[in-house]
N, CA, C, O and CB atoms as a CASP TS submission, in Angstrom:
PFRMAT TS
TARGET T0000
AUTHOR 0000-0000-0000
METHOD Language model
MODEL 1
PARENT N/A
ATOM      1  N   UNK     1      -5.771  40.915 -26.177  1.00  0.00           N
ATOM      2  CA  UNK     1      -6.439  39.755 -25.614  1.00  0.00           C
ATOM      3  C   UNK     1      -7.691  40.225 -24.891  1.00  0.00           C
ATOM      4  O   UNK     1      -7.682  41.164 -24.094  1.00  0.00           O
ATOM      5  CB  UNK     1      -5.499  38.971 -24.655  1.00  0.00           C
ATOM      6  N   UNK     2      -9.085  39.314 -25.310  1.00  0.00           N
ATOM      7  CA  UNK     2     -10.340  40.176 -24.748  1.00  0.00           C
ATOM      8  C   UNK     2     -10.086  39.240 -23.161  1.00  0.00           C
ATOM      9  O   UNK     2      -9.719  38.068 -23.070  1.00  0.00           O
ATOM     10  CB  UNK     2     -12.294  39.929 -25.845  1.00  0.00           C
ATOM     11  N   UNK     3     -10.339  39.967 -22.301  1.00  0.00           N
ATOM     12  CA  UNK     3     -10.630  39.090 -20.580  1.00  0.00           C
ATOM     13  C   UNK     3     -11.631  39.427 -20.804  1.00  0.00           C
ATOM     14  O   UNK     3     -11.821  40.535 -20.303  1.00  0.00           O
ATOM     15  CB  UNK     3     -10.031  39.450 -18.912  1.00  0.00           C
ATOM     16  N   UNK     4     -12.702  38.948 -21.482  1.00  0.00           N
ATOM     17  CA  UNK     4     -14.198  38.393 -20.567  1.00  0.00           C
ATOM     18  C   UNK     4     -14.513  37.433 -21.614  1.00  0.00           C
ATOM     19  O   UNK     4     -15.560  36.787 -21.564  1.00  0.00           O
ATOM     20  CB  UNK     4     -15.728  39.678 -20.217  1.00  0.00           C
ATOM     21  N   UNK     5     -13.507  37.271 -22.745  1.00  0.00           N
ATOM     22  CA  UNK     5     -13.476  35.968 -23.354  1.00  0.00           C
ATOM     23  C   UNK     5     -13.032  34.900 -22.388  1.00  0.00           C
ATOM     24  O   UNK     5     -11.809  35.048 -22.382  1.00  0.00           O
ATOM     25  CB  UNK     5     -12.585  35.980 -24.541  1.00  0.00           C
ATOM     26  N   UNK     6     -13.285  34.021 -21.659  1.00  0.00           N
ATOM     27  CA  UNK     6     -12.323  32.694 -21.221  1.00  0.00           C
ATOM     28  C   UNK     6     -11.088  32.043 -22.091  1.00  0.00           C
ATOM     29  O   UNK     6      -9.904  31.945 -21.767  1.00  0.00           O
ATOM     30  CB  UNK     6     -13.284  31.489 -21.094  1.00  0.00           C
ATOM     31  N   UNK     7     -11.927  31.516 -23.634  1.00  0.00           N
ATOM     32  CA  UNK     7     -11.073  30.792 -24.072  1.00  0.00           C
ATOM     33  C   UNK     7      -9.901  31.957 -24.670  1.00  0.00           C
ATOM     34  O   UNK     7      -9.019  31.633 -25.465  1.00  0.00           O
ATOM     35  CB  UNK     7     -11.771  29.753 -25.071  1.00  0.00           C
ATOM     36  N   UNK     8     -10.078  33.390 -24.117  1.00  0.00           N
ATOM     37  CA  UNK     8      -8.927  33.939 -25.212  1.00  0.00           C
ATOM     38  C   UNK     8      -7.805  33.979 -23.881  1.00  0.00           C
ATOM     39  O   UNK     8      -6.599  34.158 -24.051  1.00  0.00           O
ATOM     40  CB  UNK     8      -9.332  35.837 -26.221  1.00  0.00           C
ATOM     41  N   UNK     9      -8.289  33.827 -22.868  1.00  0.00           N
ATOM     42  CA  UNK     9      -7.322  34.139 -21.400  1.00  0.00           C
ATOM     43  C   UNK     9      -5.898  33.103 -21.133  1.00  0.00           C
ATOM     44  O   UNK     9      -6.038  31.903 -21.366  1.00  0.00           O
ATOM     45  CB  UNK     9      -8.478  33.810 -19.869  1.00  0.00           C
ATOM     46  N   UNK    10      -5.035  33.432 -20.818  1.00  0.00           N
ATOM     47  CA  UNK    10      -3.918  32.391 -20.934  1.00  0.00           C
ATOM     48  C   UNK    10      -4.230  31.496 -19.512  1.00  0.00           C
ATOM     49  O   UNK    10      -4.528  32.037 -18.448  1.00  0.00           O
ATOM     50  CB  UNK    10      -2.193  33.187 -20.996  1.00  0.00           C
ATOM     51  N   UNK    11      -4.147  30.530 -19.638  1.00  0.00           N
ATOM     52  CA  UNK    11      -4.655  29.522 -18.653  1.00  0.00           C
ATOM     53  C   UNK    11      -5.743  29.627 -18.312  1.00  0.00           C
ATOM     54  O   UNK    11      -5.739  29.814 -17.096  1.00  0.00           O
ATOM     55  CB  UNK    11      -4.096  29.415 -17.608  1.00  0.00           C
ATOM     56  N   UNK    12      -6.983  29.610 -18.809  1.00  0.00           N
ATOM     57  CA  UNK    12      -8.397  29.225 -18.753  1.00  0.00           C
ATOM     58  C   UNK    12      -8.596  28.686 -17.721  1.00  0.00           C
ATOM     59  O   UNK    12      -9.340  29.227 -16.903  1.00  0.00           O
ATOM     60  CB  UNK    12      -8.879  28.454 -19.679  1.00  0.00           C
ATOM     61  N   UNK    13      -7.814  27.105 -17.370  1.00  0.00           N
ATOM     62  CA  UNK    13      -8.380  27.036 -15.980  1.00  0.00           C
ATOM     63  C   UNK    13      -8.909  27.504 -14.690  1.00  0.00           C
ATOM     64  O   UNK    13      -9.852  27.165 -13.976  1.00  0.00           O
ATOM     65  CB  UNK    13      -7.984  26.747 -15.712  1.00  0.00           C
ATOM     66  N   UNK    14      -7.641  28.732 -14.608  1.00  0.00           N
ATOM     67  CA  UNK    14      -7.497  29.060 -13.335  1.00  0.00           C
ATOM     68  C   UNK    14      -8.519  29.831 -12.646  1.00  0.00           C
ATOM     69  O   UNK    14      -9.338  30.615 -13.126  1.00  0.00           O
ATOM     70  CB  UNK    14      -6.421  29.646 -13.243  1.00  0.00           C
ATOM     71  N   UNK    15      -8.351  29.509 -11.556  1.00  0.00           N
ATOM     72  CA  UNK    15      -8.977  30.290 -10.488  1.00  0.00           C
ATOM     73  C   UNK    15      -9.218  31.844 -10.476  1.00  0.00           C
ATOM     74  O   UNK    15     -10.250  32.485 -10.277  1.00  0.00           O
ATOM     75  CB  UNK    15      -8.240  30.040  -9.432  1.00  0.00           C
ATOM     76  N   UNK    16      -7.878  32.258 -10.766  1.00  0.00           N
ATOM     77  CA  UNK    16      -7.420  33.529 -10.608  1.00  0.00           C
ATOM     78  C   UNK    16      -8.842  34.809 -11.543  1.00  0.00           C
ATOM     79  O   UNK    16      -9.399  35.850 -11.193  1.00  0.00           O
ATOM     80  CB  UNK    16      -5.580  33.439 -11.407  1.00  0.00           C
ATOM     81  N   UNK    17      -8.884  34.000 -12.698  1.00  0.00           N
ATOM     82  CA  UNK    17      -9.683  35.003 -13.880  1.00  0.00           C
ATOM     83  C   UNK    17     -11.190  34.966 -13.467  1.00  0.00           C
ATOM     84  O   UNK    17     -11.956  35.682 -14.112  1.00  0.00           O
ATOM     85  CB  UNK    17      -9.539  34.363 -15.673  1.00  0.00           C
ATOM     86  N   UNK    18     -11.871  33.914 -12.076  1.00  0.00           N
ATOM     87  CA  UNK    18     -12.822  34.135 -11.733  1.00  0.00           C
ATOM     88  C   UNK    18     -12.823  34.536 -10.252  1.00  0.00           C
ATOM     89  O   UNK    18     -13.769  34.120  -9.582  1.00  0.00           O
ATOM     90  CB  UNK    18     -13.472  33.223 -12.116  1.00  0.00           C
ATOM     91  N   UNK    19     -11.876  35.299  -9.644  1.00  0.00           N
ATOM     92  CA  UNK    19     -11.782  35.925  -8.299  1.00  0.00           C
ATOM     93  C   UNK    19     -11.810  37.308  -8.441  1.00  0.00           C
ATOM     94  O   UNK    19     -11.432  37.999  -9.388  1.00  0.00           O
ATOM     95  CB  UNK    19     -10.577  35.546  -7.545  1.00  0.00           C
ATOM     96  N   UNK    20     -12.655  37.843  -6.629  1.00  0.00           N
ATOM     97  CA  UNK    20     -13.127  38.957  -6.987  1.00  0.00           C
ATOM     98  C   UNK    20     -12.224  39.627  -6.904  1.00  0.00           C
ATOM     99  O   UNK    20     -12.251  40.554  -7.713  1.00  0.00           O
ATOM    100  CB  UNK    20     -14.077  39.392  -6.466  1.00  0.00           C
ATOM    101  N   UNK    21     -11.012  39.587  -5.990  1.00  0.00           N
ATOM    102  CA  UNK    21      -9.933  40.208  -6.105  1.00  0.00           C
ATOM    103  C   UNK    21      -9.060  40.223  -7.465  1.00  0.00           C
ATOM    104  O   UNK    21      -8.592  39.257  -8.068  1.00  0.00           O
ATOM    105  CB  UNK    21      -9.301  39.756  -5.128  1.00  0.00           C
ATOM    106  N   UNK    22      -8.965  41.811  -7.819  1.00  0.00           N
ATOM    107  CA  UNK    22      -8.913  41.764  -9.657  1.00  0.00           C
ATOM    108  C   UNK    22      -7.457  41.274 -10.075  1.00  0.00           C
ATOM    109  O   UNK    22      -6.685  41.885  -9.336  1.00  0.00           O
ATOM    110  CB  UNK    22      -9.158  43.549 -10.500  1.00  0.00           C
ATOM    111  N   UNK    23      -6.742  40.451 -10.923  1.00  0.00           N
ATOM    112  CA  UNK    23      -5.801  40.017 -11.030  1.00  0.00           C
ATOM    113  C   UNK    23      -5.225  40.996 -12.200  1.00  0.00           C
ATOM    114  O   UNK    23      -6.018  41.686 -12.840  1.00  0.00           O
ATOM    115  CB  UNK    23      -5.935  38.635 -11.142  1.00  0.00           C
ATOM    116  N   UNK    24      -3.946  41.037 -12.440  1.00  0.00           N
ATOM    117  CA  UNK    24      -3.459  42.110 -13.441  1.00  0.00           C
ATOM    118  C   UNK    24      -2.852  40.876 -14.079  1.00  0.00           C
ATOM    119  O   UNK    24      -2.728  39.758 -13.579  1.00  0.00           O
ATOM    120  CB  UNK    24      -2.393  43.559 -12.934  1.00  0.00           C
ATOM    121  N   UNK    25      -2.482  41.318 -15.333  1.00  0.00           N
ATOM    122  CA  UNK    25      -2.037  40.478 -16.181  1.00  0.00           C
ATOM    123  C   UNK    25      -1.118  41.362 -16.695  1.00  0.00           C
ATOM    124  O   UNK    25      -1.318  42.499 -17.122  1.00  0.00           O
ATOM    125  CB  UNK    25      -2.970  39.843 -17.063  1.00  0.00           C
ATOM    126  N   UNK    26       0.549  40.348 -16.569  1.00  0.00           N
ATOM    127  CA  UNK    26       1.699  41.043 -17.000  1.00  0.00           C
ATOM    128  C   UNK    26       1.941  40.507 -18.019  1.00  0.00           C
ATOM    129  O   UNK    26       2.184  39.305 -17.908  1.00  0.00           O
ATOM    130  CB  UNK    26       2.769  41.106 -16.235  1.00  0.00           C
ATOM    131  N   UNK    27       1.987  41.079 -19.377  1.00  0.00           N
ATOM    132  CA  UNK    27       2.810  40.118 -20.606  1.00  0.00           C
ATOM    133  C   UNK    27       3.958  40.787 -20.957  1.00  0.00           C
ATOM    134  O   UNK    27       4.248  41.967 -20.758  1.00  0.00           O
ATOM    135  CB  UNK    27       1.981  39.864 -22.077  1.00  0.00           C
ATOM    136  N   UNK    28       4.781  39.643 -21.670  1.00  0.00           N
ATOM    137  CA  UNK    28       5.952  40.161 -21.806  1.00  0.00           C
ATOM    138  C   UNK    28       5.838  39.759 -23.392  1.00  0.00           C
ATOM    139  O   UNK    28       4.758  39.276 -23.733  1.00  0.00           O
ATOM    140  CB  UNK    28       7.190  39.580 -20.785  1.00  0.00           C
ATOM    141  N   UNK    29       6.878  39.918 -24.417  1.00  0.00           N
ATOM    142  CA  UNK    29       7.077  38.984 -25.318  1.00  0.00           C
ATOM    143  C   UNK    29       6.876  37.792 -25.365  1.00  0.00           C
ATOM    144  O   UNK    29       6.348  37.354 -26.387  1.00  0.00           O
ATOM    145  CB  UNK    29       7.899  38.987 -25.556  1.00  0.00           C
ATOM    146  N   UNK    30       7.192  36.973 -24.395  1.00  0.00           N
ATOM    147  CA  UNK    30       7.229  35.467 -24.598  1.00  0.00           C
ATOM    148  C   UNK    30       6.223  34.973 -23.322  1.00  0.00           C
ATOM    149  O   UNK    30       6.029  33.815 -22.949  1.00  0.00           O
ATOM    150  CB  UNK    30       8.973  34.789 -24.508  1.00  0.00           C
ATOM    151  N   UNK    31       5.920  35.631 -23.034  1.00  0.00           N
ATOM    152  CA  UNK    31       4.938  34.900 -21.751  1.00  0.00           C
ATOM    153  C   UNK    31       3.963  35.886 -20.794  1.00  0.00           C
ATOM    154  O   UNK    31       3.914  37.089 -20.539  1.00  0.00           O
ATOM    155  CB  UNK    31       6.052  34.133 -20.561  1.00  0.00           C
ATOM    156  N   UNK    32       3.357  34.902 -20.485  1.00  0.00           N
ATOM    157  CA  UNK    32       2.093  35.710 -19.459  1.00  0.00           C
ATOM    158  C   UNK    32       1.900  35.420 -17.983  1.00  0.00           C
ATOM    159  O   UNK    32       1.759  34.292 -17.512  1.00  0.00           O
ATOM    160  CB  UNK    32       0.612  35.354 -19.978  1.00  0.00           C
ATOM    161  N   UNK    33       1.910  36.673 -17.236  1.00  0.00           N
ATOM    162  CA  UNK    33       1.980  36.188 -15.653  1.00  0.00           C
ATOM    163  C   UNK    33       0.744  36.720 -15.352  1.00  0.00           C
ATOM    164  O   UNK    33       0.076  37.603 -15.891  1.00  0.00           O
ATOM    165  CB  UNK    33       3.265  36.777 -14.589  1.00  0.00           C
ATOM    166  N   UNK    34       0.527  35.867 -14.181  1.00  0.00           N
ATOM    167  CA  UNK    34      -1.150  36.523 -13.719  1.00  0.00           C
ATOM    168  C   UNK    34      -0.680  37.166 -12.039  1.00  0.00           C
ATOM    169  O   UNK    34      -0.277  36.376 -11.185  1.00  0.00           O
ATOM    170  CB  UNK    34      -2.825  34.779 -13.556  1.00  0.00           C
ATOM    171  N   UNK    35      -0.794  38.556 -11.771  1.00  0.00           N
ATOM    172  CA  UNK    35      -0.380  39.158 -10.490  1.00  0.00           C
ATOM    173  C   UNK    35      -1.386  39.202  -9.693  1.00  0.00           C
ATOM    174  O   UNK    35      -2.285  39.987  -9.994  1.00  0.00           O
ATOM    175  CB  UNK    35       0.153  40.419 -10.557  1.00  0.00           C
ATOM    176  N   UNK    36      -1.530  38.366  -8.433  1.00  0.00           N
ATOM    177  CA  UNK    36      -2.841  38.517  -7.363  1.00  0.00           C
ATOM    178  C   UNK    36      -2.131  39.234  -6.527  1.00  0.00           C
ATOM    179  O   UNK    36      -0.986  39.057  -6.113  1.00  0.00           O
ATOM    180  CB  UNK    36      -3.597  37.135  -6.597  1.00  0.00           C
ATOM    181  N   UNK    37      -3.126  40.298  -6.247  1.00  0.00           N
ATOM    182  CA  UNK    37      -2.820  41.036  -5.000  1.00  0.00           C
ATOM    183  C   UNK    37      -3.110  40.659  -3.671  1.00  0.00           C
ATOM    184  O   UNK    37      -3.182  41.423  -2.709  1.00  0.00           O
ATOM    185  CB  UNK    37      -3.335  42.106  -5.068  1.00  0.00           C
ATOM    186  N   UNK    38      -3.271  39.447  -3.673  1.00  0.00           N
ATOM    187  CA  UNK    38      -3.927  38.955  -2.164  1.00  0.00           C
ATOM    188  C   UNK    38      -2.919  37.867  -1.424  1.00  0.00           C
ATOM    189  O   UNK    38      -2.885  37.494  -0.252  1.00  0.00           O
ATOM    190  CB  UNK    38      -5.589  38.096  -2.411  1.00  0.00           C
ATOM    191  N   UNK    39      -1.861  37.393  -2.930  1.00  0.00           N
ATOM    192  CA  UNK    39      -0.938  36.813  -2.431  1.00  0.00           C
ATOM    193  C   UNK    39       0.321  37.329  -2.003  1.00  0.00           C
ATOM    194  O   UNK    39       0.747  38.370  -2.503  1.00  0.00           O
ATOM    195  CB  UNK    39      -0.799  36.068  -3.083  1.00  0.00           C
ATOM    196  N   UNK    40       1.300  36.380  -0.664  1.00  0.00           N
ATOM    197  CA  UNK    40       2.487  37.207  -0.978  1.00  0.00           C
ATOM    198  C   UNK    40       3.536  36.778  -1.915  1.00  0.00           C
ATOM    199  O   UNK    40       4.504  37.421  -2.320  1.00  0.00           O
ATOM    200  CB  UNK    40       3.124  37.452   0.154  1.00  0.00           C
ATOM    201  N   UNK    41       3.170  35.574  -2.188  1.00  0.00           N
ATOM    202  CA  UNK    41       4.151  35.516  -3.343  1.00  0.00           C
ATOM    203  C   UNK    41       3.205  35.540  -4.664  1.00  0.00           C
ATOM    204  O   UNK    41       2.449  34.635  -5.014  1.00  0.00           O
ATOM    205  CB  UNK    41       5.157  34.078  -3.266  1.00  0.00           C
ATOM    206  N   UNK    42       3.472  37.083  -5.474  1.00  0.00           N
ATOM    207  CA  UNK    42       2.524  37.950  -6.419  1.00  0.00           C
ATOM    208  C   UNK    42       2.531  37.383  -7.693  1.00  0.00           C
ATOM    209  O   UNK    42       2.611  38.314  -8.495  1.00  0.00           O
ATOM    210  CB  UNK    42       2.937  39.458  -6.577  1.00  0.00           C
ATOM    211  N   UNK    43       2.490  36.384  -8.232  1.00  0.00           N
ATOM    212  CA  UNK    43       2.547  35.652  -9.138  1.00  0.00           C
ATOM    213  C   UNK    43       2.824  33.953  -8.703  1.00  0.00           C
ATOM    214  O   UNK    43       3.805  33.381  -8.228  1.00  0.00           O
ATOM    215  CB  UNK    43       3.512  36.315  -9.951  1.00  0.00           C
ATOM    216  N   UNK    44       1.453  33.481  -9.119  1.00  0.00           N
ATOM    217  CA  UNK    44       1.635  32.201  -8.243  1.00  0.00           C
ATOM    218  C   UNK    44       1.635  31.148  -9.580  1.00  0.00           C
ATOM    219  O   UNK    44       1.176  31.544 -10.652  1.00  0.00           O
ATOM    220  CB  UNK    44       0.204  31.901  -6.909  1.00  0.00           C
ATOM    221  N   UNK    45       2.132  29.908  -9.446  1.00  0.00           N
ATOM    222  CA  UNK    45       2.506  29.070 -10.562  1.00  0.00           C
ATOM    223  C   UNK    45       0.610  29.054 -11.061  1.00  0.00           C
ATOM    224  O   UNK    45      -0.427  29.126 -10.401  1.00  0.00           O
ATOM    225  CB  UNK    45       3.512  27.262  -9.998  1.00  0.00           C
ATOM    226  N   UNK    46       0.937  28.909 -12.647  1.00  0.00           N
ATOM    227  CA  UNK    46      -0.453  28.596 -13.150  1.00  0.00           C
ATOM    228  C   UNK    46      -0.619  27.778 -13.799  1.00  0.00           C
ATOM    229  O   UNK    46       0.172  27.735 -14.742  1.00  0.00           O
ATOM    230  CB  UNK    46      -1.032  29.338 -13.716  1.00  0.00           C
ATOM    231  N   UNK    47      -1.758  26.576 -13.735  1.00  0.00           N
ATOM    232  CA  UNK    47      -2.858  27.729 -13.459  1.00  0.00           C
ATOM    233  C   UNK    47      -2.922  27.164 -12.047  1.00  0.00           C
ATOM    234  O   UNK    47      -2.507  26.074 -11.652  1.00  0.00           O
ATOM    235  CB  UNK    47      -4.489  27.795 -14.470  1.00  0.00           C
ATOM    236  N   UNK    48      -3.563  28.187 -11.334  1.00  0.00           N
ATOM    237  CA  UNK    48      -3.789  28.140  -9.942  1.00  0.00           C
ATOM    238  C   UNK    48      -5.515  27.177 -10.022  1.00  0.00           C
ATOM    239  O   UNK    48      -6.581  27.645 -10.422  1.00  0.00           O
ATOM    240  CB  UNK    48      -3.766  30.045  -9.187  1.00  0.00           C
ATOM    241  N   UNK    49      -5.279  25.901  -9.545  1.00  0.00           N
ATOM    242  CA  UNK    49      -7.344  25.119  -9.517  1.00  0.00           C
ATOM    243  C   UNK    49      -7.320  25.370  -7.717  1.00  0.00           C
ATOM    244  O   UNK    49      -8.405  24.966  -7.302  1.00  0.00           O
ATOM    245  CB  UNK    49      -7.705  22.372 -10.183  1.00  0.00           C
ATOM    246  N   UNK    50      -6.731  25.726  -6.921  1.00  0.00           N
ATOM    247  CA  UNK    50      -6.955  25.696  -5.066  1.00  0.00           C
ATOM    248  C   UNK    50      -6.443  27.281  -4.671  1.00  0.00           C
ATOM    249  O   UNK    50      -5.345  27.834  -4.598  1.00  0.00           O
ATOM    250  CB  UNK    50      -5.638  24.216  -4.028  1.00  0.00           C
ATOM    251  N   UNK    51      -7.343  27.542  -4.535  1.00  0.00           N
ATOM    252  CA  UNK    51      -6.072  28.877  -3.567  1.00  0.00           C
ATOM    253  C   UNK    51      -7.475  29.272  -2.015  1.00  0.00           C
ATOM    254  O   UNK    51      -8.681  29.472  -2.163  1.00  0.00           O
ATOM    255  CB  UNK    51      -5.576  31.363  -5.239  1.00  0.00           C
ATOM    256  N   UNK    52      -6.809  29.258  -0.924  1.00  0.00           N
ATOM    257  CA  UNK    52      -7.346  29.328   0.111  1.00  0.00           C
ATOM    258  C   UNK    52      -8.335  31.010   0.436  1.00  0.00           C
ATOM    259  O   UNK    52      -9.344  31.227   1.107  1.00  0.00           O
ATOM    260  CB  UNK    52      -6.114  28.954   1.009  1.00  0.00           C
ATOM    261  N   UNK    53      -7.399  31.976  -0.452  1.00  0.00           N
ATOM    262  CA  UNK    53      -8.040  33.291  -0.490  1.00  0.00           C
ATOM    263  C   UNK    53      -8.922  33.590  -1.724  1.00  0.00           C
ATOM    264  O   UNK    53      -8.973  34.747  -2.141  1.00  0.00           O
ATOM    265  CB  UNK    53      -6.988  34.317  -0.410  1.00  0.00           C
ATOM    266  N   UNK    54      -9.732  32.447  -2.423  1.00  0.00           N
ATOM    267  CA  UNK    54      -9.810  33.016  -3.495  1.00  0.00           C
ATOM    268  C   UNK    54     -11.404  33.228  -3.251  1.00  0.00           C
ATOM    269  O   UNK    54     -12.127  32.583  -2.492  1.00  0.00           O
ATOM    270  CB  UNK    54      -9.205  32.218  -4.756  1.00  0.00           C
ATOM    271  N   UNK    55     -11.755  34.319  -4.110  1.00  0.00           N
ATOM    272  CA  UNK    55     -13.704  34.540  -3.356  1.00  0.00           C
ATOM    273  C   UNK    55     -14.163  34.672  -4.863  1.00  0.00           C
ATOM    274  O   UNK    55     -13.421  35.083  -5.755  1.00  0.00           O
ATOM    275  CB  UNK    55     -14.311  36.506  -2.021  1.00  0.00           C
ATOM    276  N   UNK    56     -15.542  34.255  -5.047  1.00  0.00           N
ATOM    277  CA  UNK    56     -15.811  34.416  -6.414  1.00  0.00           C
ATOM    278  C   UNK    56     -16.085  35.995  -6.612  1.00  0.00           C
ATOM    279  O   UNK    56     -16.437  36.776  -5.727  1.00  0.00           O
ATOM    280  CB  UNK    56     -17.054  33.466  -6.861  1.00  0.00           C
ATOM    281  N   UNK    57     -15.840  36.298  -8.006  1.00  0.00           N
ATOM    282  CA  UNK    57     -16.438  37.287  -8.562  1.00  0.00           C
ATOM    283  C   UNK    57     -18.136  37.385  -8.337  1.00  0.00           C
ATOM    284  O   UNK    57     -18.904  36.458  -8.593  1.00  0.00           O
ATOM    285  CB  UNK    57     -16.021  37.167  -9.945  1.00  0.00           C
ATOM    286  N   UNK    58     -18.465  38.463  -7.904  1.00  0.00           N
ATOM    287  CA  UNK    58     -20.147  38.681  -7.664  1.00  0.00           C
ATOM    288  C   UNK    58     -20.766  38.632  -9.631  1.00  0.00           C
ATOM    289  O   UNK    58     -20.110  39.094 -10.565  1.00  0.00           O
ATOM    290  CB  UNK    58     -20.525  40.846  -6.590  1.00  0.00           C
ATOM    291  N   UNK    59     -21.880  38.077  -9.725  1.00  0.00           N
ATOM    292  CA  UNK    59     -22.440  37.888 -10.966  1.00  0.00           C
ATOM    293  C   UNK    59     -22.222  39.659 -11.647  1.00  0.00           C
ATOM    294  O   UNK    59     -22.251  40.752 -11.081  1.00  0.00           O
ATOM    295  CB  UNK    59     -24.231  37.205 -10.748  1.00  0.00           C
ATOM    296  N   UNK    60     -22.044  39.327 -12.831  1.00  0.00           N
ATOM    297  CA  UNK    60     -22.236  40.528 -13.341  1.00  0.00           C
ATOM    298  C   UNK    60     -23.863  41.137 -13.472  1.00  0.00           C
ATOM    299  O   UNK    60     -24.955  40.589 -13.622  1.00  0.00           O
ATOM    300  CB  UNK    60     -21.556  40.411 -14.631  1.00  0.00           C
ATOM    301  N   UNK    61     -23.332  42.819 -13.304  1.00  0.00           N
ATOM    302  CA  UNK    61     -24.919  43.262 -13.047  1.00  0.00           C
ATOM    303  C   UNK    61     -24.974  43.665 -11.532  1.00  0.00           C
ATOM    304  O   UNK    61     -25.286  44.804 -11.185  1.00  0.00           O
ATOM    305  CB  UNK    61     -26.120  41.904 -13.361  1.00  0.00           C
ATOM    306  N   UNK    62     -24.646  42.637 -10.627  1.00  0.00           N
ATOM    307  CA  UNK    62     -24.786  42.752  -9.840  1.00  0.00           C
ATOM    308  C   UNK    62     -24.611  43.773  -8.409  1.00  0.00           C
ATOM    309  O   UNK    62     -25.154  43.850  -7.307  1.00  0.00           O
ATOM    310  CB  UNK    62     -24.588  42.067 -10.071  1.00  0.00           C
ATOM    311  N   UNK    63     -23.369  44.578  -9.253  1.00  0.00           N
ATOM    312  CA  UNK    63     -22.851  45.421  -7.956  1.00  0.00           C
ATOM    313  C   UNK    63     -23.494  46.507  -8.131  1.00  0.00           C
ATOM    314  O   UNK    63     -23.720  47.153  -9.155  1.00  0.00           O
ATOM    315  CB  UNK    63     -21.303  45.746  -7.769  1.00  0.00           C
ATOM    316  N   UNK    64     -23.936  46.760  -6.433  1.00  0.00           N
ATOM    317  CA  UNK    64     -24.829  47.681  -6.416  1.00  0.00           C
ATOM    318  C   UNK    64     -26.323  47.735  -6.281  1.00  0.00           C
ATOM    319  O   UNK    64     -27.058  48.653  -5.917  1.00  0.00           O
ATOM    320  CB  UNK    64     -24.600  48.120  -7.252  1.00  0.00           C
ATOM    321  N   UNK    65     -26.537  46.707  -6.609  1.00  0.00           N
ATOM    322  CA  UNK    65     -27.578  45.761  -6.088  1.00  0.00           C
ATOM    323  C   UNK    65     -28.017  45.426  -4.975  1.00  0.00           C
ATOM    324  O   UNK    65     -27.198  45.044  -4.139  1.00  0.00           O
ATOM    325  CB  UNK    65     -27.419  44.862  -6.355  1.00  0.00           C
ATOM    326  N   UNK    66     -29.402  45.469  -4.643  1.00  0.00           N
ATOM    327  CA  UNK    66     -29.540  45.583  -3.072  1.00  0.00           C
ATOM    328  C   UNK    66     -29.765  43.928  -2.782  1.00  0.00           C
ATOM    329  O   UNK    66     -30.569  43.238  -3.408  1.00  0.00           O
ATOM    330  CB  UNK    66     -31.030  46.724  -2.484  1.00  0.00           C
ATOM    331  N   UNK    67     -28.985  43.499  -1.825  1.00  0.00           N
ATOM    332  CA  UNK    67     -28.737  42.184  -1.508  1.00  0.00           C
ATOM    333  C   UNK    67     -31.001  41.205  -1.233  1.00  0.00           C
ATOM    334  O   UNK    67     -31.128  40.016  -0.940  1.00  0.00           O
ATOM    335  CB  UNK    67     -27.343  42.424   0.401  1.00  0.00           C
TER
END
């Protein structure tokens, strides 16, 4: 599965695949979990559209970049 495709990502909606905090993606045979490390409960129902910790990803290109 490409991640920087959207439409190939399992739940497109979510929040999670555009936060800067990097999410891991667990698959199993039959299903896909998305693991945030920022939450404490590490797999949150998806797709996640609200989460109070979530910060965008900085544009690509960008890091490293002098503000």
């Amino acid at each position: 599965m490409d991640e920087t495709d959207p439409s190939a990502l399992p739940f497109p909606t979510s929040l999670c695949h555009r936060c800067a905090a990097p999410p891991k993606y667990v698959r199993t045979k039959t299903s896909t979990f998305i693991l945030c490390p920022l939450l404490p409960n590490k797999y949150p129902p998806q797709p996640v559209l609200r989460c109070g910790l979530f910060r965008p990803k900085p544009p690509e290109g960008s890091e490293g970049a002098p503000p």
